[in-house]
TIMAR-489635 format. One line per field, with one value per atom (N, C-alpha, C, O, CB): atom name; x, y, z negated. Coordinates in steps of 0.05 Angstrom, whole numbers, plus 32768, in hexadecimal, padded with zeros to 4 digits. Glycine has a CB too. Example, Ala and Ser with C-alpha at 12.3 -4.5 7.8 and 13.67 -1.06 7.14 Angstrom:
2
atom <- c(N  CA  C  O  CB  N  CA  C  O  CB)
X <- c(8108  80F6  8108  811D  80E2  8101  8111  8102  810C  811A)
Y <- c(7F8E  7FA6  7FBE  7FBE  7FA7  7FD3  7FEB  8001  8017  7FF4)
Z <- c(7F64  7F64  7F64  7F57  7F4B  7F72  7F71  7F63  7F5F  7F8E)
//
This chain:
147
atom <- c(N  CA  C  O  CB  N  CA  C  O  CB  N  CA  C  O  CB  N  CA  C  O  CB  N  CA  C  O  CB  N  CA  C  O  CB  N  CA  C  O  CB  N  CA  C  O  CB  N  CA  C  O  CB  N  CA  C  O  CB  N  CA  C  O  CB  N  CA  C  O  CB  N  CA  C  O  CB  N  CA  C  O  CB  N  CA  C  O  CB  N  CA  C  O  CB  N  CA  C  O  CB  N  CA  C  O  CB  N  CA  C  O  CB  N  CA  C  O  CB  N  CA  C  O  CB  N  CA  C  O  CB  N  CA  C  O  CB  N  CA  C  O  CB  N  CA  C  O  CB  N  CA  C  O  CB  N  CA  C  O  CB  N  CA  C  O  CB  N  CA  C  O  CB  N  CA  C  O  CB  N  CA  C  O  CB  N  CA  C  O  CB  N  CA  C  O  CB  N  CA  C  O  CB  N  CA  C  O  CB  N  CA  C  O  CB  N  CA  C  O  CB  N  CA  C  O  CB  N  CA  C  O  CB  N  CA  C  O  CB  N  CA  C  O  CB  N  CA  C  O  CB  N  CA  C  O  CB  N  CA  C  O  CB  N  CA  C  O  CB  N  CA  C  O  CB  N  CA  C  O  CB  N  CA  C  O  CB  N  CA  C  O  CB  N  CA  C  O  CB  N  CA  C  O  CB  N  CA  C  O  CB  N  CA  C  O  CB  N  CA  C  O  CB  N  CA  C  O  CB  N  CA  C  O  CB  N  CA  C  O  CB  N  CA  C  O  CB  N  CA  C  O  CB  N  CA  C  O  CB  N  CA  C  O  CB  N  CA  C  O  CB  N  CA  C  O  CB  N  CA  C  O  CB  N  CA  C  O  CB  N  CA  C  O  CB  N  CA  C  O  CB  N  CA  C  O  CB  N  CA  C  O  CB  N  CA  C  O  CB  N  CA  C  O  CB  N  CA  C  O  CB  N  CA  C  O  CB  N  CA  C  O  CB  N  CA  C  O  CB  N  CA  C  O  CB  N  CA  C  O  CB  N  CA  C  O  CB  N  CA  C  O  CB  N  CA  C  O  CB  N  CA  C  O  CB  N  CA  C  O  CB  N  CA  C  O  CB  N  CA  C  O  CB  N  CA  C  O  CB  N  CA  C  O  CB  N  CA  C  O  CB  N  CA  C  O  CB  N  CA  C  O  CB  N  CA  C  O  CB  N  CA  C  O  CB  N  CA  C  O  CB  N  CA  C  O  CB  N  CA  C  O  CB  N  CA  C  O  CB  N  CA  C  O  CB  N  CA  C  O  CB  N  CA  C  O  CB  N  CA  C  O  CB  N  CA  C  O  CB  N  CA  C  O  CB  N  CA  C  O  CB  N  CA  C  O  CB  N  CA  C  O  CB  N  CA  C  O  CB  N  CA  C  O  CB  N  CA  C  O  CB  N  CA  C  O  CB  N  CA  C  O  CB  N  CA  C  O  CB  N  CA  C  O  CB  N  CA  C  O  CB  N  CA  C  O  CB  N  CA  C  O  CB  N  CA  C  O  CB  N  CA  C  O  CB  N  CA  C  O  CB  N  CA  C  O  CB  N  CA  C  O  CB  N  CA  C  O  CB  N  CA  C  O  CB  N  CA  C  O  CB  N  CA  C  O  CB  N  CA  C  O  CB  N  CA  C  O  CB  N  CA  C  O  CB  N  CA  C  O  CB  N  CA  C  O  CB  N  CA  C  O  CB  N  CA  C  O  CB  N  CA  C  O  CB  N  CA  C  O  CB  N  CA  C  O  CB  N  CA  C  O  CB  N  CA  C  O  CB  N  CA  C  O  CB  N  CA  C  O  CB  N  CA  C  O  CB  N  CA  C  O  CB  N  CA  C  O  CB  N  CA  C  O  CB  N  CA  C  O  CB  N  CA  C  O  CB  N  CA  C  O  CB  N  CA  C  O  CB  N  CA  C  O  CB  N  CA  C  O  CB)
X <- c(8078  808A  8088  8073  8084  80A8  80A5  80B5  80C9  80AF  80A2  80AB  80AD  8098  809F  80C5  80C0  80D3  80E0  80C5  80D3  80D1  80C9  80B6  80BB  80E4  80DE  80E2  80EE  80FA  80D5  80D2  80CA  80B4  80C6  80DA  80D7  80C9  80CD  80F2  80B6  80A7  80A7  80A6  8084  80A9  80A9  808A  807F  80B9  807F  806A  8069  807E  8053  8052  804B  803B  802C  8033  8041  8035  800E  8000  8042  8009  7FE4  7FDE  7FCD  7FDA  7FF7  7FF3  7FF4  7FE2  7FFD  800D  800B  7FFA  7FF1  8016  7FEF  7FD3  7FBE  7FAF  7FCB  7FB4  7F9A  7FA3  7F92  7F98  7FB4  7FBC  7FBC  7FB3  7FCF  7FC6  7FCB  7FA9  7FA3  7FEA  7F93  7F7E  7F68  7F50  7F76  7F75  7F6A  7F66  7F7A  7F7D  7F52  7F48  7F57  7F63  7F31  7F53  7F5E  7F74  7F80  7F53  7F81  7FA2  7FAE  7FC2  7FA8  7FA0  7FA9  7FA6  7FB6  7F94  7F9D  7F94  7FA6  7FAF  7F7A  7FAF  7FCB  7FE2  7FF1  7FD1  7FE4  7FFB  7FFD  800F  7FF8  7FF1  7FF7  7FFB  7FEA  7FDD  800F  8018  7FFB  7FF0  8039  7FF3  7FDC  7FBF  7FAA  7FE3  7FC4  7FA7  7F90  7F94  7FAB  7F7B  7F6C  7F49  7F38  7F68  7F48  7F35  7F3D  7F4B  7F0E  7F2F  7F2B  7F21  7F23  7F39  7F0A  7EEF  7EF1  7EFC  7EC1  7EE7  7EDF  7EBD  7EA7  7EE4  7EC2  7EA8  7E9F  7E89  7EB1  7EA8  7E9D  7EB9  7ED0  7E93  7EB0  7EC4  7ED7  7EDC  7EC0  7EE5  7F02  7EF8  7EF2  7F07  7EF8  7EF5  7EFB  7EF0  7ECD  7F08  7F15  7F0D  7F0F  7F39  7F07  7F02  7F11  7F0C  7EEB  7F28  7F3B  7F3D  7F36  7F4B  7F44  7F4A  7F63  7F66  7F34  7F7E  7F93  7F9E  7F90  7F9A  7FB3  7FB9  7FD6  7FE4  7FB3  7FE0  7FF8  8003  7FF3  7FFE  8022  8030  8048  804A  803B  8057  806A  806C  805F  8062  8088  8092  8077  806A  809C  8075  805D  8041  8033  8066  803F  802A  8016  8021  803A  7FFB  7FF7  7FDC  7FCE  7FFA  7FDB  7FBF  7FAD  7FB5  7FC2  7F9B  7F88  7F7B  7F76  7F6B  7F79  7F74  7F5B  7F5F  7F9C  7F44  7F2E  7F2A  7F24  7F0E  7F2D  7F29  7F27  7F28  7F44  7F23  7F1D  7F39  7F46  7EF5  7F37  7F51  7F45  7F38  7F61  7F4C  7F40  7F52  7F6A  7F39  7F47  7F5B  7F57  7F41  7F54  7F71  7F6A  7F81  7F98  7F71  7F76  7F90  7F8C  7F9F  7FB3  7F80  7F85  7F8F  7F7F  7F76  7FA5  7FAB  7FB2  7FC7  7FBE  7FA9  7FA2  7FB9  7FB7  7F7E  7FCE  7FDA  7FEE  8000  7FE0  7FF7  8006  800C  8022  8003  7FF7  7FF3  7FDD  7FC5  7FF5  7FE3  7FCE  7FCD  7FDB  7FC9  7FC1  7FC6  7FAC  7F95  7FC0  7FBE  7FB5  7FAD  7FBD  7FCE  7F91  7F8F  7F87  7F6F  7F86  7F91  7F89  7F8A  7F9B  7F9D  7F6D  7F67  7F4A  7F34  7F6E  7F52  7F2C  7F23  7F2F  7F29  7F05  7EFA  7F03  7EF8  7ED7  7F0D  7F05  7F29  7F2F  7EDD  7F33  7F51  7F6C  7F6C  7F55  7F7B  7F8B  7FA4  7FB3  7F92  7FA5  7FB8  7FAF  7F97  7FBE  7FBE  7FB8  7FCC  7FE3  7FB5  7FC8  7FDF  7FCF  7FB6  7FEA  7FE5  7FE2  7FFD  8013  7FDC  7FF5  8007  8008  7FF7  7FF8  801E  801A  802A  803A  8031  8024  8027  802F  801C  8015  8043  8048  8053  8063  805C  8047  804F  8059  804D  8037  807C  8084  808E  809D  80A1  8083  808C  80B1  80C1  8086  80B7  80D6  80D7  80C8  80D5  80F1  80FF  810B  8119  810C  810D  80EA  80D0  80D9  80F6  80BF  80AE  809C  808A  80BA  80A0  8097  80A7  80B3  807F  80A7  80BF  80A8  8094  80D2  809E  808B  809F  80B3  8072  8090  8096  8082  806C  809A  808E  8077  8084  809C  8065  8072  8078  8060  804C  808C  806E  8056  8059  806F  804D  803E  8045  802C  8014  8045  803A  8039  8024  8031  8052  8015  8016  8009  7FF5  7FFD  8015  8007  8003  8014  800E  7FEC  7FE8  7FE3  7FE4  7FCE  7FDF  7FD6  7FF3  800B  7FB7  7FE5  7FF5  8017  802C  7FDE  8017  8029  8039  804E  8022  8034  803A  8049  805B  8026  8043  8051  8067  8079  8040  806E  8081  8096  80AA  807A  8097  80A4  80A3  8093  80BA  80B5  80B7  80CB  80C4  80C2  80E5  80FB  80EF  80F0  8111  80E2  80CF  80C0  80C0  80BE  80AE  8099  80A0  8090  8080  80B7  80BF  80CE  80CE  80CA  80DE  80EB  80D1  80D2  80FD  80BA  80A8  8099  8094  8099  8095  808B  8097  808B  809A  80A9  80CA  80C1  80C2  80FA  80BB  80C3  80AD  80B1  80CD  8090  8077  8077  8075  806C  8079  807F  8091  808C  8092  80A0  80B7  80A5  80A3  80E0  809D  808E  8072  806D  8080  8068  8052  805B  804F  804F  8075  8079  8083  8075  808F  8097  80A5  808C  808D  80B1  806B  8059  804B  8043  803F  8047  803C  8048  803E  8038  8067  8071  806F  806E  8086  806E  806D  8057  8057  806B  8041  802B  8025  8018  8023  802E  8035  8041  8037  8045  805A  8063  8053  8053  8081  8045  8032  8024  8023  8022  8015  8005  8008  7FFC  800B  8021  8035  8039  8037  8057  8040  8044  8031  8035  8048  801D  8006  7FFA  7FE6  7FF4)
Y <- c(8053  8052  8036  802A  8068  802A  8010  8014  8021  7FF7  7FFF  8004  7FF1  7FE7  8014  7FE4  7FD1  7FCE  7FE2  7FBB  7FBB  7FC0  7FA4  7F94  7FD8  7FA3  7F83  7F98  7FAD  7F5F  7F8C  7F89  7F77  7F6F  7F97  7F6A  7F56  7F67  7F7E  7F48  7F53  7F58  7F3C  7F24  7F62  7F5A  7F3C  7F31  7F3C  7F48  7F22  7F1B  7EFE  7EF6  7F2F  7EEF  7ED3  7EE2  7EF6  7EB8  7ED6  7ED7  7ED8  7EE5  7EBC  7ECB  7EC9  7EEB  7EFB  7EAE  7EF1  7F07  7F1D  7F2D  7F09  7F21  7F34  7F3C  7F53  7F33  7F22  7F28  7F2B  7F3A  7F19  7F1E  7F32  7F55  7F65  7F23  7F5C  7F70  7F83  7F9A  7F6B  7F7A  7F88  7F88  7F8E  7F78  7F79  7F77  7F87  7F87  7F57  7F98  7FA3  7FC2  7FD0  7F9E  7FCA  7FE6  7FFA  800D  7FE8  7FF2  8001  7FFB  8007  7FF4  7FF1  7FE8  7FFB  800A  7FC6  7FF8  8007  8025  8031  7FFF  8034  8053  8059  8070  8059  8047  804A  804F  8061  8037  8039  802F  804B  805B  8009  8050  8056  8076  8082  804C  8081  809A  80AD  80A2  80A1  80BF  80CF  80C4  80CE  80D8  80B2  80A1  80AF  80AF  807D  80B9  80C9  80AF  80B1  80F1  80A0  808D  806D  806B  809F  805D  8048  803E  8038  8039  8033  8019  8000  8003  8029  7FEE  7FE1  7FE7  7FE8  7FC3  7FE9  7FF1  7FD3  7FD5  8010  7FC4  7FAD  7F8B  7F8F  7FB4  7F76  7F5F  7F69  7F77  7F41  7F6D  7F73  7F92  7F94  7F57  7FA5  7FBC  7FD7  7FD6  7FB8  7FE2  7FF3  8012  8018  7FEC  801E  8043  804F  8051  8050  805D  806E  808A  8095  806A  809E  80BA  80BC  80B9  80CD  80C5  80C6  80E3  80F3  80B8  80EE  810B  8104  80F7  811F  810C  8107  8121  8134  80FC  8124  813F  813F  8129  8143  814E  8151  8171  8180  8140  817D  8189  8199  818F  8189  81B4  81C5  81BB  81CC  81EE  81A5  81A2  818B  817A  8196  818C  8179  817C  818F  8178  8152  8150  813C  8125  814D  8142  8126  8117  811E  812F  8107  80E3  80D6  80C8  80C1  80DE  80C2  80B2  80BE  80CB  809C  807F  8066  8060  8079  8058  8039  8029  802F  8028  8015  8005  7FE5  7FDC  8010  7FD9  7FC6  7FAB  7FAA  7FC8  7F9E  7F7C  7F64  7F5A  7F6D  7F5A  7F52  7F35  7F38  7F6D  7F1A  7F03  7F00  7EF1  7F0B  7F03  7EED  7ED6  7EC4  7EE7  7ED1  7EB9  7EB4  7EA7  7EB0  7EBA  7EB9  7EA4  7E8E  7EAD  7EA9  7EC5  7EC7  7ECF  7ECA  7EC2  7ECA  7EDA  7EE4  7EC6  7EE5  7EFB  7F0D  7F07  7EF0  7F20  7F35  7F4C  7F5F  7F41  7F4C  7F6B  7F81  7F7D  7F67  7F99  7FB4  7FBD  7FB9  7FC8  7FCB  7FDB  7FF7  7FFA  7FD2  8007  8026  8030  8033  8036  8038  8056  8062  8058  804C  8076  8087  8085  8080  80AD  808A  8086  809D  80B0  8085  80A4  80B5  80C4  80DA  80CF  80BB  80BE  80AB  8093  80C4  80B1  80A4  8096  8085  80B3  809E  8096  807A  8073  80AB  806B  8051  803F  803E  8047  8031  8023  800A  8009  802F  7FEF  7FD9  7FC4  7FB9  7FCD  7FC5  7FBE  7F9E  7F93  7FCE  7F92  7F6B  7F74  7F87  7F4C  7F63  7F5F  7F48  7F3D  7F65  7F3A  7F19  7F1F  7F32  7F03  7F04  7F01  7EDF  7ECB  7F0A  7EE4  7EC8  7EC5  7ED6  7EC3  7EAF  7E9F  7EAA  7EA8  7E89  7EB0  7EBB  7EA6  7E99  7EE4  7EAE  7EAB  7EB5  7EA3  7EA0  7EC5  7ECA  7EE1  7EEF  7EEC  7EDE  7EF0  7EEB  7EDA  7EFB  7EFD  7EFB  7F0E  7F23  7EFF  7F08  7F16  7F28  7F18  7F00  7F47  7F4C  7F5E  7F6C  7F59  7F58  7F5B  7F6E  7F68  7F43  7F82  7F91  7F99  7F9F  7FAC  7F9B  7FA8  7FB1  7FA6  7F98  7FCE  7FDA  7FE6  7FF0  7FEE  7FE6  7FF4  8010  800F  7FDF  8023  8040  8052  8066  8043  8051  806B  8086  8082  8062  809F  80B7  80CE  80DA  80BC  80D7  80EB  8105  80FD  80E4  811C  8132  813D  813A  812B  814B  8151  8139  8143  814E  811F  810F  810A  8100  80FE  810E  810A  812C  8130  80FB  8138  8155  814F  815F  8173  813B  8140  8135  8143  812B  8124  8110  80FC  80F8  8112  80E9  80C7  80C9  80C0  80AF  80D3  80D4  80DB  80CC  80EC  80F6  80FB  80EC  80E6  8110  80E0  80D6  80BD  80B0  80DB  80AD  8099  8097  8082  808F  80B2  80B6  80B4  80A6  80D4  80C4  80C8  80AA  80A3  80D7  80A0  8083  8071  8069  8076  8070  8060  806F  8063  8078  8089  808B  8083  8072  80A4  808C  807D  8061  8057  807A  8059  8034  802D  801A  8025  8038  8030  8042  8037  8042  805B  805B  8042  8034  807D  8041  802C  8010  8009  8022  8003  7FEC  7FF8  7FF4  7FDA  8002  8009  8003  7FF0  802D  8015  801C  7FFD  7FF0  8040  7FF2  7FDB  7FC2  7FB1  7FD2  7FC9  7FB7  7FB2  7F9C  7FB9  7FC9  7FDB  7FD1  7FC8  7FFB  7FD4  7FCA  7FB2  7FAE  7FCC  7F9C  7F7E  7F76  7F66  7F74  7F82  7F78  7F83  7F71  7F7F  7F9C  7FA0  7F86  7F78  7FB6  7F81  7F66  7F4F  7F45  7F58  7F4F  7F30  7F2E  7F19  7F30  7F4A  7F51  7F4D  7F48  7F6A  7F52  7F50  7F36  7F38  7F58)
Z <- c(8125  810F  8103  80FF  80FA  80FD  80F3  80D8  80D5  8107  80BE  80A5  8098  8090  8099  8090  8082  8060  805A  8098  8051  8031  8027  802B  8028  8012  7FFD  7FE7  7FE6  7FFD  7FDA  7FB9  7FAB  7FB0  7FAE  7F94  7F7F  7F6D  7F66  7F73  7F67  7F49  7F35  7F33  7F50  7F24  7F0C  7F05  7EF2  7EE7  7F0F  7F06  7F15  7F1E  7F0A  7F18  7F2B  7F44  7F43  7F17  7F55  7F6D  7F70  7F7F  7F79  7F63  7F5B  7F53  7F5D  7F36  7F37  7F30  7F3F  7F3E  7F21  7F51  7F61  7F6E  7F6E  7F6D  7F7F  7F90  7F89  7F96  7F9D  7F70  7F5E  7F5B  7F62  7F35  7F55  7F52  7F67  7F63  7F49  7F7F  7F94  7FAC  7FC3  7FA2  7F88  7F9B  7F8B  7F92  7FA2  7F70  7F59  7F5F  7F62  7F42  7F5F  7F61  7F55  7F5F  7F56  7F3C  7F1A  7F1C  7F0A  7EFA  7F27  7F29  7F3C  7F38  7F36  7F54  7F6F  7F66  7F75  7F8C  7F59  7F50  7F42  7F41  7F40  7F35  7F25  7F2D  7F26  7F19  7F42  7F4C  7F66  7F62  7F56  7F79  7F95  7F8B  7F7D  7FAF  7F94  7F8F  7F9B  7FAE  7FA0  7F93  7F9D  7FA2  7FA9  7FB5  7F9C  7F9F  7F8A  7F72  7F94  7F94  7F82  7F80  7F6E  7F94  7F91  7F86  7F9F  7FB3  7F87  7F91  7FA9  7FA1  7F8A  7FB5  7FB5  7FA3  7FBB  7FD1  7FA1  7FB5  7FCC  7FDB  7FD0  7FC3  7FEC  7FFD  8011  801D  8016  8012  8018  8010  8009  803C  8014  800C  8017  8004  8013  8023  8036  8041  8059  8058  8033  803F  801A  8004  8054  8021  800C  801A  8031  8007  8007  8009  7FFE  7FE6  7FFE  8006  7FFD  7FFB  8010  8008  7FE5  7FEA  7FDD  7FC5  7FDF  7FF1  7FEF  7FED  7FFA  8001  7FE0  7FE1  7FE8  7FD8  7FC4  8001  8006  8001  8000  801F  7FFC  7FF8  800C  8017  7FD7  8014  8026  8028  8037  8041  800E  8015  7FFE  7FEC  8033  8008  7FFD  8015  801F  7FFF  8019  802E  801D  8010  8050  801D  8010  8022  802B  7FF0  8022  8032  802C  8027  804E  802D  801F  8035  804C  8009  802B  8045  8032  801E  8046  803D  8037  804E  8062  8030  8050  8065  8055  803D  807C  8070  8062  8074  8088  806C  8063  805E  805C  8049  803F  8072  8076  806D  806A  8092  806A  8061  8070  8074  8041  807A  8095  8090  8087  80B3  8096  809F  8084  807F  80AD  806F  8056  804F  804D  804E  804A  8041  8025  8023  804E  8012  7FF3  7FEC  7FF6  7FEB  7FDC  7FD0  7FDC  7FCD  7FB2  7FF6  800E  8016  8011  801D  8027  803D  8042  803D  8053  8049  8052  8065  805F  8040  8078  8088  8079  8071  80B4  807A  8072  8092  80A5  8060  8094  80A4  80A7  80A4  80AE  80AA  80A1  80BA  80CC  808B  80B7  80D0  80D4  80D5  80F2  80D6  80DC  80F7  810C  80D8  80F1  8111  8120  8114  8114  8130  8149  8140  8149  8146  8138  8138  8140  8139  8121  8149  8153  8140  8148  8166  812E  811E  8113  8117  8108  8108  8105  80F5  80FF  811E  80DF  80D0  80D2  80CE  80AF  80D9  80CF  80B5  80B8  80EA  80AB  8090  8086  8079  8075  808F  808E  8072  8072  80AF  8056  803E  8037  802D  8032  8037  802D  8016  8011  803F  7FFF  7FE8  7FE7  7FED  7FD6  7FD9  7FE0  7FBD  7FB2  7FFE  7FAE  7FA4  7F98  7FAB  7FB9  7F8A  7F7C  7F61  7F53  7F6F  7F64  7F44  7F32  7F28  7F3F  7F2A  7F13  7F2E  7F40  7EE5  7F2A  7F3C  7F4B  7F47  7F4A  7F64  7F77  7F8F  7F88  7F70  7FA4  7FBA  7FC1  7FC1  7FDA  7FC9  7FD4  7FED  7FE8  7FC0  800F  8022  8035  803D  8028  8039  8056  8069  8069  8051  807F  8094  80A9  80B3  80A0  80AB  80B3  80CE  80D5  809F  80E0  80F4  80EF  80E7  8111  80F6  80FD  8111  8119  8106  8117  8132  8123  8116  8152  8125  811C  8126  8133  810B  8121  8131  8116  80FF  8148  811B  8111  80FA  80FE  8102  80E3  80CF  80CD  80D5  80B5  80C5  80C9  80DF  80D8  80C4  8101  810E  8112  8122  811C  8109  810E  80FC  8100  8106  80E6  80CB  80E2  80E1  80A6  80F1  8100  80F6  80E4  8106  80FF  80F4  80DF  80C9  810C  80E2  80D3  80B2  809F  80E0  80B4  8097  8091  8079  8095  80A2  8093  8093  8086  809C  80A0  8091  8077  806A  809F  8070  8057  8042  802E  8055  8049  803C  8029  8012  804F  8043  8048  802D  8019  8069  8032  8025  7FFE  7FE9  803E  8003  7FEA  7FDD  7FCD  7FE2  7FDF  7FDC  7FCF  7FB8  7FF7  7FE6  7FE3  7FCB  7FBD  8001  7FC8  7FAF  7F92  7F7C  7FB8  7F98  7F7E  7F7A  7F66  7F7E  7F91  7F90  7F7B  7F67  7FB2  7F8A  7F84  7F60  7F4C  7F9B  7F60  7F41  7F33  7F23  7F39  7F38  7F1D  7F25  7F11  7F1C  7F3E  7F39  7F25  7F16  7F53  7F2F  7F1F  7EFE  7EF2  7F26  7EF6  7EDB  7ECF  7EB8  7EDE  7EDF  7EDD  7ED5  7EBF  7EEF  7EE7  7EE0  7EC9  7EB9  7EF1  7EC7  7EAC  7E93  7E82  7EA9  7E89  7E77  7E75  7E61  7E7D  7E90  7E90  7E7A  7E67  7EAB  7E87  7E84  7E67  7E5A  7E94  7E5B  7E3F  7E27  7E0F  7E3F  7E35  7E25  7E14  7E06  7E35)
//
């Protein structure tokens, strides 16, 4: 499955990426997210509650950070040991006026519970996530900015 997504935020580019590098930010922001810490410099611990439909499933893994280029770029990597499913997530942050342009694209493979929803769902799913994500991050930012 391939997924990709711009969103402008109103904030500076520095800001975004502190933000999109913030614990207490991310718990806020990511729809179902029930904790995340960092567990090493480039290494994140997640427990996720996804919903779909009356189906709901919880996801603890690690989420790796990969290709840093500070306050550019970033790959997301998500996947458990001894399963086949697998996300890698490239993140560019460009410089706007007023803002920042934020850019992803993701590649897909799934197996189990998600891979039974099909692609068509769980890309709708995907899609809708991501847009609550960005809306409360954004939301987020401007409180910042306000302050």
């Amino acid at each position: 499955m391939i997924l990709r997504g711009r969103h402008a935020l109103q904030a500076p580019r520095e800001a975004v990426w502190n933000a999109l590098h913030d614990t207490g930010l991310l718990v806020r922001c990511v729809p179902g997210c029930k904790s995340i810490h960092w567990k090493t410099n480039d290494t994140l611990e997640a427990e996720i509650e996804l919903r779909a439909g009356n189906a709901r499933r919880r996801y603890r893994g690690e989420v790796r950070i990969a290709d840093q280029e500070p306050p550019s770029r970033y790959r997301l990597l998500f996947g458990k040991p001894g399963e086949s499913s697998s996300v890698s997530a490239l993140i560019t942050l460009e410089a706007g006026s007023p803002g920042t342009r934020l850019a992803y694209d993701v590649e897909a493979e799934l197996d189990g519970f998600l891979a039974r929803l099909g692609g068509p769902v769980v890309s709708m799913i995907a899609k809708r996530i991501a847009n609550r994500f960005y809306k409360r991050l954004n939301a987020e930012l401007l409180a910042k900015t306000s302050d």
